[in-house]
N, C-alpha and C positions, 0 to 999 in steps of 0.2 A: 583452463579453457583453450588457449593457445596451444597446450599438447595434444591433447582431442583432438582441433581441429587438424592439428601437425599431422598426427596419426590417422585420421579418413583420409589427409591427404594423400599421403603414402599407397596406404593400402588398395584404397579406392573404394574400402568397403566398412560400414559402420556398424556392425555387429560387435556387440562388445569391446569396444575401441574403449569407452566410459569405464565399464567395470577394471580395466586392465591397466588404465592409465589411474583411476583411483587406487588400484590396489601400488601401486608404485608409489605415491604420493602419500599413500598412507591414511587416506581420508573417506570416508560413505562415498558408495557411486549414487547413492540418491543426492547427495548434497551437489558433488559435481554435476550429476546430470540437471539438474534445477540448476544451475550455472550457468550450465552452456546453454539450456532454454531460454534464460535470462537474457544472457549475451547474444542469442539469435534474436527475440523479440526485439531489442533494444538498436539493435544494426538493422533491422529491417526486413531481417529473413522470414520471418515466423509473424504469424498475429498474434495481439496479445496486447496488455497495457504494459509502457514501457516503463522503467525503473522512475526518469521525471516523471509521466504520468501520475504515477500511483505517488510518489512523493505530493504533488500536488491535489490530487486527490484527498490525501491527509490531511493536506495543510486548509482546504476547505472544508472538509468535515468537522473539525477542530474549529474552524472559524463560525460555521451552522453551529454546532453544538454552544459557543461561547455566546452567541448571536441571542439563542433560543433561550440561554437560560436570562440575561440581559432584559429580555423581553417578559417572562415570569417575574421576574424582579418589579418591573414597572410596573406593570399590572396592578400587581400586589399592593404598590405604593401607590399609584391612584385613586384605588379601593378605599386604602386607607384615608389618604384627605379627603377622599368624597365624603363618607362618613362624618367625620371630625368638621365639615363645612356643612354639615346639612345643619337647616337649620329645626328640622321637627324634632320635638324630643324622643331619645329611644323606649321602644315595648316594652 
């Protein structure tokens, strides 16, 4: 990403600076170019959610989902003593 940037800086001009600095490195300029978007959004050039964002994003999503299934569980067990404490006989 520091080369990229190294390399607009120079030239002055960003056309294919990514392809050319990937092909040197050896790697997809799709992979570098998701990079350097990365590393803009995350410094504050670019909109976009930034790398903590989305980390924490996850880690709430994850927390919903654990929350949600916690909540099915109980449920389910309430149901169940409800039943088992009633006192009418079953149908």
């Amino acid at each position: 990403m520091r080369m990229v940037q190294e390399a607009i800086q120079q030239s002055g001009e960003s056309f294919g600076v990514i392809t050319r600095v990937a092909r040197q490195l050896g790697i997809g300029s799709e992979s570098l170019r998701n990079w350097v978007r990365q590393a803009e959004v995350d410094s504050g050039q670019r909109p976009g959610t930034s790398t903590d964002e989305a980390k924490r994003i996850a880690e709430l999503e994850r927390e919903v989902r654990e929350l949600r299934r916690a909540n099915e569980i109980l449920k389910a067990a309430s149901a169940f003593f409800a039943r088992e404490l009633d006192p009418r006989p079953p149908r």
